[in-house]
C-alpha positions in Angstrom: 100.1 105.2 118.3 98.4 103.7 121.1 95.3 101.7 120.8 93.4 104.4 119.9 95.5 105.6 117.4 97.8 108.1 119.2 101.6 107.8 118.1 103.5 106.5 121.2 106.4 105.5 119.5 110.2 107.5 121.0 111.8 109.0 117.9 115.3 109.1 119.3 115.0 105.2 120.1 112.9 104.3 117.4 114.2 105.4 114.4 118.2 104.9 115.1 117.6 101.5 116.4 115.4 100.5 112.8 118.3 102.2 111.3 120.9 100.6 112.6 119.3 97.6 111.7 118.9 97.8 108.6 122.5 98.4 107.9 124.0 95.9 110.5 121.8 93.3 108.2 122.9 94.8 105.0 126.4 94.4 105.7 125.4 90.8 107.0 123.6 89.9 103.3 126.1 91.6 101.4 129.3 91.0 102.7 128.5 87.9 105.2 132.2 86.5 104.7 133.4 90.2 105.8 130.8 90.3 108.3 131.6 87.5 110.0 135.6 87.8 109.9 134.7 90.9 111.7 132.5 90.0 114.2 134.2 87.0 115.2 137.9 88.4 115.5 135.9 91.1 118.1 134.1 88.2 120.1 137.9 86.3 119.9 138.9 89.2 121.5 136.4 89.3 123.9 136.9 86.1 124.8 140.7 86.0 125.3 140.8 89.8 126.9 137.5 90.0 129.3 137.0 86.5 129.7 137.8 87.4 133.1 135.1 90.0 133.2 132.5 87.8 132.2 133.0 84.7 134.8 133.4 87.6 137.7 130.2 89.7 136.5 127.9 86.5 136.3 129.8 85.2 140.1 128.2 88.6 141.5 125.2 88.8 139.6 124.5 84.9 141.4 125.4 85.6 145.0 123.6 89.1 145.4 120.4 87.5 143.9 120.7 84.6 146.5 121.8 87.5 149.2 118.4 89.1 148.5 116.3 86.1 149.0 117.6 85.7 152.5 117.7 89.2 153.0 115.1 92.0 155.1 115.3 93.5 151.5 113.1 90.3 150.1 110.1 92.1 152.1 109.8 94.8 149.6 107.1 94.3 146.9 107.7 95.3 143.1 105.3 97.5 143.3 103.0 99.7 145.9 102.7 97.7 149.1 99.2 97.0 148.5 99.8 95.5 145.3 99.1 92.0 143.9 100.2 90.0 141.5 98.3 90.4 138.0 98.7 86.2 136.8 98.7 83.3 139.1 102.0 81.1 140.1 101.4 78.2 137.3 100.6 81.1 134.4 103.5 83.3 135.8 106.2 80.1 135.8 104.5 78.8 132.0 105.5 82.3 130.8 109.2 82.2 133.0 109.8 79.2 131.4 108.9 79.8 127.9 110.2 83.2 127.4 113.5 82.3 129.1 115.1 78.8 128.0 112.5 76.6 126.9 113.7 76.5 123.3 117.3 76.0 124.6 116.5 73.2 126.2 114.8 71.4 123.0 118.0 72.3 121.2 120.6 71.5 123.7 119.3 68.9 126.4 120.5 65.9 124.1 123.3 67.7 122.2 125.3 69.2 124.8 125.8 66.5 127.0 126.8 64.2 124.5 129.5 67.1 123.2 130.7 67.1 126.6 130.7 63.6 126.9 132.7 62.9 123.8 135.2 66.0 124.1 135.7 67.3 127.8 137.6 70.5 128.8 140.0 68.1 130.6 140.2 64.6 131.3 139.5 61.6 129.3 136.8 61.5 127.0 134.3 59.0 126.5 134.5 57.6 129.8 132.2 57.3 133.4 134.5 60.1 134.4 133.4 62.5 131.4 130.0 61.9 131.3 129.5 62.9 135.5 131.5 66.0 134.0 129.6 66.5 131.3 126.3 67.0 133.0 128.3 68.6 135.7 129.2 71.4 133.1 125.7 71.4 131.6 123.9 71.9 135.1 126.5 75.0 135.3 125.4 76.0 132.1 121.6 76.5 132.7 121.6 76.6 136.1 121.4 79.3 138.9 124.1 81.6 137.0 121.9 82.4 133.8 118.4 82.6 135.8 120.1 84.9 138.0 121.4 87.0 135.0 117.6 87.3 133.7 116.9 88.5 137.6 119.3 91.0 138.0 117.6 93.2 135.2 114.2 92.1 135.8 114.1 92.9 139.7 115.9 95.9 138.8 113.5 97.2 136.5 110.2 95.9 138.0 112.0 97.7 141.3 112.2 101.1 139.8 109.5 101.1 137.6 106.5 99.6 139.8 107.6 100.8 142.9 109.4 104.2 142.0 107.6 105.6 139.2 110.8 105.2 136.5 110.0 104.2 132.6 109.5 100.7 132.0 112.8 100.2 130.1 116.5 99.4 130.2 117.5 103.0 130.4 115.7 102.7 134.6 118.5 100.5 135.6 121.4 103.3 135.8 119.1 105.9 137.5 120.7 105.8 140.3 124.2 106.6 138.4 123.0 109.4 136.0 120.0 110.4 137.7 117.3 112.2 135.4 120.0 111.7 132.8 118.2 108.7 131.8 115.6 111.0 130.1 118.3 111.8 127.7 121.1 111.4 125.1 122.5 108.5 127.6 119.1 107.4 128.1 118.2 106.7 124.4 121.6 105.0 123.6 121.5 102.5 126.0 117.3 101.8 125.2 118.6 101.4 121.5 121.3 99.2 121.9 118.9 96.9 124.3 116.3 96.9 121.3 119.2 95.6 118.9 120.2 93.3 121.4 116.5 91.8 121.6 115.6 91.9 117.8 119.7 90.4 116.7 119.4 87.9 119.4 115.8 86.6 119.1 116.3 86.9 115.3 119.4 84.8 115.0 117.5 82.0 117.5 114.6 82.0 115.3 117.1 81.7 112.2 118.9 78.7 113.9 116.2 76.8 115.4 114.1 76.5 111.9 117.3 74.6 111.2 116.3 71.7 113.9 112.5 72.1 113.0 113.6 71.6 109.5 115.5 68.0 110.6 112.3 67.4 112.2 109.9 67.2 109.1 112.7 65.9 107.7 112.8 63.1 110.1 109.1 62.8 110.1 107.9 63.9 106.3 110.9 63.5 104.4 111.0 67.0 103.2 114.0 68.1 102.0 116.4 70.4 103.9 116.6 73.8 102.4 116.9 77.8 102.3 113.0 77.3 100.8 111.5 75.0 103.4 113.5 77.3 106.3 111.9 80.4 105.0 108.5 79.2 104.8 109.0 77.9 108.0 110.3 81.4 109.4 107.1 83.0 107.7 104.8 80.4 109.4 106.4 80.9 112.7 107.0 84.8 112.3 102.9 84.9 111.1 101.8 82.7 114.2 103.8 84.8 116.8 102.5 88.0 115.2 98.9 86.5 116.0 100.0 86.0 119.2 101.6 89.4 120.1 98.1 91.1 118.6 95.9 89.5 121.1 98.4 90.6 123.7 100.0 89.5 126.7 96.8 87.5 128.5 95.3 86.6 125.3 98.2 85.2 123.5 101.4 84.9 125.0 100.3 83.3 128.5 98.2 80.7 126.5 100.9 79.7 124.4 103.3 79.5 127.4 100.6 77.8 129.4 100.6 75.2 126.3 104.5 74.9 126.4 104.4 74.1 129.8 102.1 71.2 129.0 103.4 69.5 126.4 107.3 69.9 127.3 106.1 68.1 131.0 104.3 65.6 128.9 107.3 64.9 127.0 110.0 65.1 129.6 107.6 62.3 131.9 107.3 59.9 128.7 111.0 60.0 128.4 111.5 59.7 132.3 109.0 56.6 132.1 110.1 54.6 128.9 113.5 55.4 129.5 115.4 54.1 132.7 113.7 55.4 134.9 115.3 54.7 138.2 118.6 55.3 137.0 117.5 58.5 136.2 116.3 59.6 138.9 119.4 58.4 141.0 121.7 60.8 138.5 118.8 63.6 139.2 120.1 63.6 143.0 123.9 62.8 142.1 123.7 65.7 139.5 122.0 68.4 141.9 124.5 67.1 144.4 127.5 67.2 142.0 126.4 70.5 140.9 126.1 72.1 144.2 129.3 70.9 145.6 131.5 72.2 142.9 129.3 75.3 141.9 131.5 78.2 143.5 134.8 76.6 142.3 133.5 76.4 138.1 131.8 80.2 139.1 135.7 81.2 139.3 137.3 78.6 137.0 138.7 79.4 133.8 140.9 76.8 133.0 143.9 79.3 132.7 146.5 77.0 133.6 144.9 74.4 130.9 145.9 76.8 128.2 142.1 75.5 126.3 139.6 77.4 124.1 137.4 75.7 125.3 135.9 78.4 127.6 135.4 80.6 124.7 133.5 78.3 122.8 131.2 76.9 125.5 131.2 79.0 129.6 132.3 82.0 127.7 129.6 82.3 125.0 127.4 81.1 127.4 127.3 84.0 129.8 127.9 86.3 126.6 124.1 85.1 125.3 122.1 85.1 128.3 123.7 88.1 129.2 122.7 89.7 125.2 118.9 87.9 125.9 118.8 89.7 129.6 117.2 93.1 128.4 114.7 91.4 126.4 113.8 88.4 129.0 114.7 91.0 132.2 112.2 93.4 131.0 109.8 90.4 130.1 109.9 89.1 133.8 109.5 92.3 135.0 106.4 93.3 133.2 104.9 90.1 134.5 105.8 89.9 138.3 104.4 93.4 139.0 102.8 93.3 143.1 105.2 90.2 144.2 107.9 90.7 147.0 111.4 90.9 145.7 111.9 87.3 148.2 108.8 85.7 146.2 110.0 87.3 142.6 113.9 85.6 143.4 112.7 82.3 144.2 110.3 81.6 141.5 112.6 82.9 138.8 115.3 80.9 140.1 114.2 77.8 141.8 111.5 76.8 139.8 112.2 77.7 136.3 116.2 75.6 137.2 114.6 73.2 139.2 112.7 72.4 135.9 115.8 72.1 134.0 117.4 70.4 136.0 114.7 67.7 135.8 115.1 68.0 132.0 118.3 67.8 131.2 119.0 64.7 133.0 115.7 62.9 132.1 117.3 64.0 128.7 120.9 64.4 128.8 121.2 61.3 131.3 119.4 59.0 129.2 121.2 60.0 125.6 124.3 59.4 128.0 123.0 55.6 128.9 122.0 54.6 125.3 125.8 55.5 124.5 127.5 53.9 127.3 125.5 50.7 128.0 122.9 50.0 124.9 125.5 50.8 122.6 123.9 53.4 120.4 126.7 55.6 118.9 125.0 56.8 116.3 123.5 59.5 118.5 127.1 60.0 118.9 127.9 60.4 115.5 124.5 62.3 114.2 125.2 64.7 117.2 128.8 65.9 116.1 127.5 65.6 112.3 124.4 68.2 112.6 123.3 69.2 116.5 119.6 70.0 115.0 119.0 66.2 114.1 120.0 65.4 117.8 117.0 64.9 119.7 115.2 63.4 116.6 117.8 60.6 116.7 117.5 60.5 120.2 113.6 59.9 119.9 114.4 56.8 118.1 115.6 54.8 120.4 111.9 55.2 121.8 108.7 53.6 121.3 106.3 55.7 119.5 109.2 57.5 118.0 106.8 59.1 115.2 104.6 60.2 117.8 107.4 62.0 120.0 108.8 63.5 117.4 105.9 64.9 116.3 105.3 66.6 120.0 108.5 67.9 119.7 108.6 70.1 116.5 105.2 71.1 117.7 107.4 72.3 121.2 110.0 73.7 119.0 107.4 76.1 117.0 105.6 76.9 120.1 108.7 77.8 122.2 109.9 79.8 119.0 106.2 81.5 119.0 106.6 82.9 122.9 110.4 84.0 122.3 108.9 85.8 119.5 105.9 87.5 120.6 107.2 88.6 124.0 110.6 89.8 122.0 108.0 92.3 119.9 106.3 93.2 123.1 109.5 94.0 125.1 110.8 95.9 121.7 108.4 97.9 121.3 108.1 98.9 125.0 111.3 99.8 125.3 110.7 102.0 121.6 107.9 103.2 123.4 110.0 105.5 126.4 108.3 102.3 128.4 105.2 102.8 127.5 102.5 99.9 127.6 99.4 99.0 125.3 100.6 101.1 122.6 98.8 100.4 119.4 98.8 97.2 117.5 100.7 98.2 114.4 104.0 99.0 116.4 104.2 95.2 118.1 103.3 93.3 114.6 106.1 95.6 112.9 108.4 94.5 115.3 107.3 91.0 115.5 107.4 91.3 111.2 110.5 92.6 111.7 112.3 89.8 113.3 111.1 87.2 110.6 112.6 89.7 108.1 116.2 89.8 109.1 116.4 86.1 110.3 115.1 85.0 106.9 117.3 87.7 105.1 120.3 86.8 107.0 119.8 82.6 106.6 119.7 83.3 102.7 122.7 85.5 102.4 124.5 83.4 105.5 125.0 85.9 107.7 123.6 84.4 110.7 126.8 83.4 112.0 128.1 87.1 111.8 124.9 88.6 113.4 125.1 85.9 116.6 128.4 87.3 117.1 127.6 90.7 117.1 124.9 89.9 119.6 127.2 88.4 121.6 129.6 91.3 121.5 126.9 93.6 122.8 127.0 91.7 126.1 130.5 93.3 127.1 129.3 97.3 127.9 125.9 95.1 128.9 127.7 93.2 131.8 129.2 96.9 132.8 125.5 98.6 133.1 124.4 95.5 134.5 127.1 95.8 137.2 125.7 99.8 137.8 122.6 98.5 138.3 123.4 95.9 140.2 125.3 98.6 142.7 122.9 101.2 142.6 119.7 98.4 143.4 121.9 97.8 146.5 121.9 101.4 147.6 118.3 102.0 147.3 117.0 98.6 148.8 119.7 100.0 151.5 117.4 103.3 151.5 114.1 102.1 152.0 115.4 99.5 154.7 116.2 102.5 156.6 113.0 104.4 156.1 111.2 101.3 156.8 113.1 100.6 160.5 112.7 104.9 161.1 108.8 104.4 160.5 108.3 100.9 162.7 110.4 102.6 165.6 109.8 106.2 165.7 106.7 106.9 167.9 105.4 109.6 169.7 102.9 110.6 172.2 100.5 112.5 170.2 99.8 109.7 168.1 99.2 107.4 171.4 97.4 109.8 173.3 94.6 111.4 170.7 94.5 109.3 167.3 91.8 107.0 168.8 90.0 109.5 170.5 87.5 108.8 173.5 86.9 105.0 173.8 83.1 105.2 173.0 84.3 107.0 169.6 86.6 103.9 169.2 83.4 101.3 169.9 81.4 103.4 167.5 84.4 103.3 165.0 84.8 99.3 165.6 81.1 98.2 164.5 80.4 100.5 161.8 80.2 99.8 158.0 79.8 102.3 156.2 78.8 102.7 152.7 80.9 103.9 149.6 79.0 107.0 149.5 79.4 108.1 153.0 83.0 107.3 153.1 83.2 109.4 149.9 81.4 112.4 151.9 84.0 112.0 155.0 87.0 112.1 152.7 85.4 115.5 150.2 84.9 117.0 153.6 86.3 116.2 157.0 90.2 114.8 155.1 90.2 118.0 152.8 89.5 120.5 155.8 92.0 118.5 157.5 95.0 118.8 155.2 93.7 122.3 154.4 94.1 122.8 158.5 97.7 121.5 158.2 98.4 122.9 155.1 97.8 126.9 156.5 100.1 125.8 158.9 103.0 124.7 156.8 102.6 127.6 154.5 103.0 130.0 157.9 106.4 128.3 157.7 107.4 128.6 154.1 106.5 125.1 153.0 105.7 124.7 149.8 102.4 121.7 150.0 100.0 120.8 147.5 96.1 119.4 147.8 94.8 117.1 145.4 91.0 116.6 145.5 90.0 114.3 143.2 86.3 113.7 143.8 86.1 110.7 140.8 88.8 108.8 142.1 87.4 108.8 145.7 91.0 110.3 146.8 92.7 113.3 148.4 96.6 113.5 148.4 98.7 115.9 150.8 101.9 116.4 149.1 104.3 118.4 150.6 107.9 119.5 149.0 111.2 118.8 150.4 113.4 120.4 147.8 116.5 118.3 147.2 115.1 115.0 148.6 111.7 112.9 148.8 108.6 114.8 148.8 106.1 113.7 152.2 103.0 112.2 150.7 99.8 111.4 152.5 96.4 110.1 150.7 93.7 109.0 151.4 91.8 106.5 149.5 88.4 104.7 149.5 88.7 101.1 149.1 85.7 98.7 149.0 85.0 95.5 150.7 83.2 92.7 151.3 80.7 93.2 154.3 81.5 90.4 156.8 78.6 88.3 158.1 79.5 90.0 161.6 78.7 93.2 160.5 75.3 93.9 161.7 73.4 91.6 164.2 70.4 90.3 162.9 67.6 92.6 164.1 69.1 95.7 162.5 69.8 94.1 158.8 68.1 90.7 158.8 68.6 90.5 154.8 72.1 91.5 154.9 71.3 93.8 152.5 74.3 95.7 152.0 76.7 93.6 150.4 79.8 95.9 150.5 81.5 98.8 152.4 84.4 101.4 152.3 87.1 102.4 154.6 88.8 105.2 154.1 92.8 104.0 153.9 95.5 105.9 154.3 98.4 105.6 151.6 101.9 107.1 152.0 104.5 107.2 148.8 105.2 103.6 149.0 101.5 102.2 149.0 98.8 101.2 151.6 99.6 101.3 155.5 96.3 99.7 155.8 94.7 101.3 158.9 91.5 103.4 158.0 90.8 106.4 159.2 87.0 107.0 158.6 85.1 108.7 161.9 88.1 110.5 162.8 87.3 113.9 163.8 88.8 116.7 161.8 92.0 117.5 164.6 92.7 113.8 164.9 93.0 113.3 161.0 95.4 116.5 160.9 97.2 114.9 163.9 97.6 112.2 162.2 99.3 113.4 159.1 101.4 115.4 161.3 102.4 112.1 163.1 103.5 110.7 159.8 105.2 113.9 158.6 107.2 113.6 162.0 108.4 110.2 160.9 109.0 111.2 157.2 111.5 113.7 158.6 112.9 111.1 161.1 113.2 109.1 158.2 115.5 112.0 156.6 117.8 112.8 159.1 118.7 109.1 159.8 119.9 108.3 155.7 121.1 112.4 155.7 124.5 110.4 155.1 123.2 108.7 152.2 122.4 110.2 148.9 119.0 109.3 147.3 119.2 107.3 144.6 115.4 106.6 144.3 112.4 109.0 142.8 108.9 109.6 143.6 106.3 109.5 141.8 
């Protein structure tokens, strides 16, 4: 249904994917020892087989992100050209951050350094050598690679989608492979295994980080770890984030991120301050400098001549879950970053959201590191290896205001846990939806019900162990469509590069010599500001018997053109067909604006009475060219679209080589 109570909801996505649930978490409760042998021997597999695969897919997935910051490409918005971004920077990087890694970090920026620290991949352990390598190897981990995994299918989607017209779902990413295939069979597979992807993945996190809440109210409350406590605290959690998904993406999910944001700064810059603060921020610089110098050769290295599992159980599993997580939190940062340039989109969902981490982990990771080495507190050590949940609790304590902290931080936990679960629901239920947004309430809070279910069913019957691994095994044919999409992105950034350079270059005479018209019908253009309703006038008469004019003409030569009038939306649309490849569009659009103080000199509107006026833009199929055409005379409007037909087919016959990968709207 949508809001109004009109079912929205894609049958042949829908029901398989709550199908295959169901079983998937039956076999988990029932059978978890089964279920888990199972699993794990296939992610073994996966790990000692495409390991290969993995480390390759995520090396390409980083350098063609960084190649399209820096590219002509970054020009192109995700979206019509005229578009603009629906949140501001700090709302859009609070809902990044909190949607992406923020839990991770609570669970991780203590424990994995320390884990590092204490058992290497090589090298000694426990030594000045091992910790620069630890936090070497945990930069690597949450650093440029795993952003740019998120980026790949979020650019990709918001690409297609916003600016092409596609569904806003996973199955967009391989139109350029299978073309209108994606309305299909092939189409509905890959949208349901994306929606088990989201609901396993976010379902086993929500399962395993009550676990470290739980050591938190025991550390604070002394309530007892337990199956009961977890649940409850997997209902409470599951109930909040249902809340949250009903009041929808402005009214609950960017607050709650915008909260995160808050309180994780104000805990990372207590740490930075009570801790050693100098020291810390000289391994800030060492670390980014460390990571930067050796970043290409860990993108490549396996440690095949080391003969170690260690890849599998840290690198390995690493790219496996970000790349599981990159449907849900791709589609997430797509939905989001609608009207910013593919340049602007890169760099804030890389730089910021890792230069954050970065900060975090060593403010975090360095400082657990210090109390080890020089203040001689190895019971982090110890407490870390016995139960990773407990670890930044015992961390806390070898701060002032300990209580206080670690209050702050189950708060952060439950927060971060809130977002990943809300914005899961809304992703889920998009991608259930054929991509359809604002559908109606009851489909986001079953999904968001949904996800509390299995993680509590599966944390009772054990099975959470066997489900993470099944997630994980998901991200092998993942990393393969990812790799499509990656490809046929290229190809139709390539496209519109071309059309762009065709349109800047190719000119011709009759748009030089009559567009303007006589110079005092250029003055009179210049100071006029007309109102909305004569605009409206000019564009349901002079533009209509304009692209009428033009129209008679094209039909004398067997073109097929249609003219939309609509008179509500203030727009007319000349559409003409090119069978086999993109259509020619040409609208025209009233748009309102702000009269300037210029406008009128003082004798003729001393009041400045009229607050706004229209200009009658023209639009082709990518968005705005922002010139307005209002006063024209009816020839000089039809020369006009004739002038950009003439560079539409210029635009044609210079990519005739290439095939189109891209649709209209």
């Amino acid at each position: 249904m949508d809001s109004k109570g009109k079912t929205t909801i894609l049958k042949p996505v829908f029901y398989p994917s709550v199908v295959v649930i169901f079983m998937l978490v039956a076999f988990a409760m029932f059978a978890p020892d089964s279920a888990g042998e199972m699993f794990s021997s296939v992610k073994n597999f996966i790990a000692q087989k495409f390991g290969w695969l993995y480390m390759l897919s995520v090396g390409i997935f980083t350098f063609f992100i960084l190649f399209l910051a820096v590219s002509p490409y970054g020009r192109f918005k995700l979206g019509p050209d005229h578009s603009k971004p629906a949140y501001t920077n700090a709302s859009w990087f609070a809902m990044l951050f909190s949607a992406g890694m923020g839990i991770g970090l609570m669970f991780w920026g203590v424990a994995e350094p320390v884990m590092h620290y204490a058992a290497p991949p090589v090298g000694d352990k426990e030594s000045i050598e091992s910790a620069k390598l630890a936090m070497q190897i945990t930069f690597f981990h949450w650093g440029l690679h795993a952003w740019s995994i998120y980026a790949i299918v979020g650019i990709v989607l918001a690409y297609f989608s916003f600016r092409h017209g596609l569904p806003l779902s996973v199955r967009s990413a391989l139109y350029p492979l299978i073309g209108d295939q994606i309305h299909g069979k092939i189409g509905h597979t890959i949208d349901t295994v994306a929606v088990l992807g989201t609901i396993f993945g976010v379902a086993t996190s929500l399962g395993f980080g009550v676990l470290q809440i739980n050591s938190g109210i025991n550390y604070l409350f002394d309530i007892p770890v337990g199956i009961g406590v977890q649940v409850t605290l997997i209902a409470v959690i599951t109930a909040i984030a249902t809340v949250s998904v009903v009041l929808g993406l402005d009214g609950g999910i960017k607050k709650i991120s915008e909260l995160n944001l808050y309180l994780a700064g104000a805990l990372l810059f207590f740490v930075l301050l009570a801790g050693p603060t100098f020291l810390l921020l000289s391994t800030f610089v060492e670390n980014i400098g460390a990571y930067l110098s050796n970043v290409v050769f860990m993108t490549f290295n396996q440690y095949a001549y080391e003969d170690t599992p260690w890849m599998g159980w840290w690198t390995l599993f690493y790219w496996a879950w970000w790349i599981a997580w990159a449907p849900f939190v791709g589609m997430f940062i797509a939905r989001i970053s609608r009207g910013r340039t593919i340049r602007e989109f890169v760099f804030g969902v890389l730089f910021v959201p890792v230069g954050f981490t970065f900060l975090w982990m060593t403010v975090f990771g360095n400082s657990a590191l210090d109390s080890i080495m020089n203040d001689g507190f190895t019971a982090l050590s110890s407490a870390v290896s016995a139960d990773v949940s407990t670890a930044l609790f015992k961390f806390l304590e070898h701060f002032p205001f300990s209580g206080i902290t670690s209050v702050l931080a189950v708060i952060l936990v439950v927060t971060f846990f809130v977002t990943s679960s809300d914005s899961g629901s809304l992703v889920v239920d998009t991608i259930a939806s054929g991509g359809k947004e604002n559908n109606a309430v009851w489909q986001r809070v079953f999904w968001a019900v949904l996800e509390g279910v299995v993680a509590a069913a599966l944390l009772i019957a054990g099975g959470l162990g066997a489900l993470q691994s099944a997630s994980i095994t998901i991200a092998l044919p993942f990393a393969v469509i990812m790799l499509i999409a990656t490809w046929g992105l290229y190809r139709a950034l390539h496209l519109e590069a071309e059309r762009y350079e065709s349109l800047q270059h190719h000119m011709n005479a009759g748009r030089h010599g009559k567009i303007s018209g006589t110079w005092q019908a250029r003055l009179s253009r210049l100071v006029e500001f007309p109102t909305f309703d004569q605009a409206k006038k000019f564009v349901d008469e002079d533009v209509i018997k304009a692209m009428q004019i033009v129209k008679d003409e094209l039909n004398t030569h067997y073109w097929n053109v249609d003219i939309i009038h609509n008179k509500e939306g203030s727009f007319a649309t000349f559409r003409a067909e090119h069978s086999g490849d993109m259509d020619f569009i040409y609208e025209v659009r009233i748009r309102r604006y702000d009269t300037p103080t210029f406008a009128f000199p003082e004798s003729i509107n001393p009041l400045k009475q009229q607050k706004k006026y229209a200009r009658a833009e023209v639009y082709l199929h990518d968005g705005s060219k922002a010139y307005d055409i209002y006063g024209y005379e009816v020839d000089v409007i039809a020369t006009d679209i004739i002038d950009q037909f003439e560079k539409h087919r210029h635009f044609l016959h210079t990519t005739a080589g290439l095939n189109p990968v891209i649709p209209i709207d």
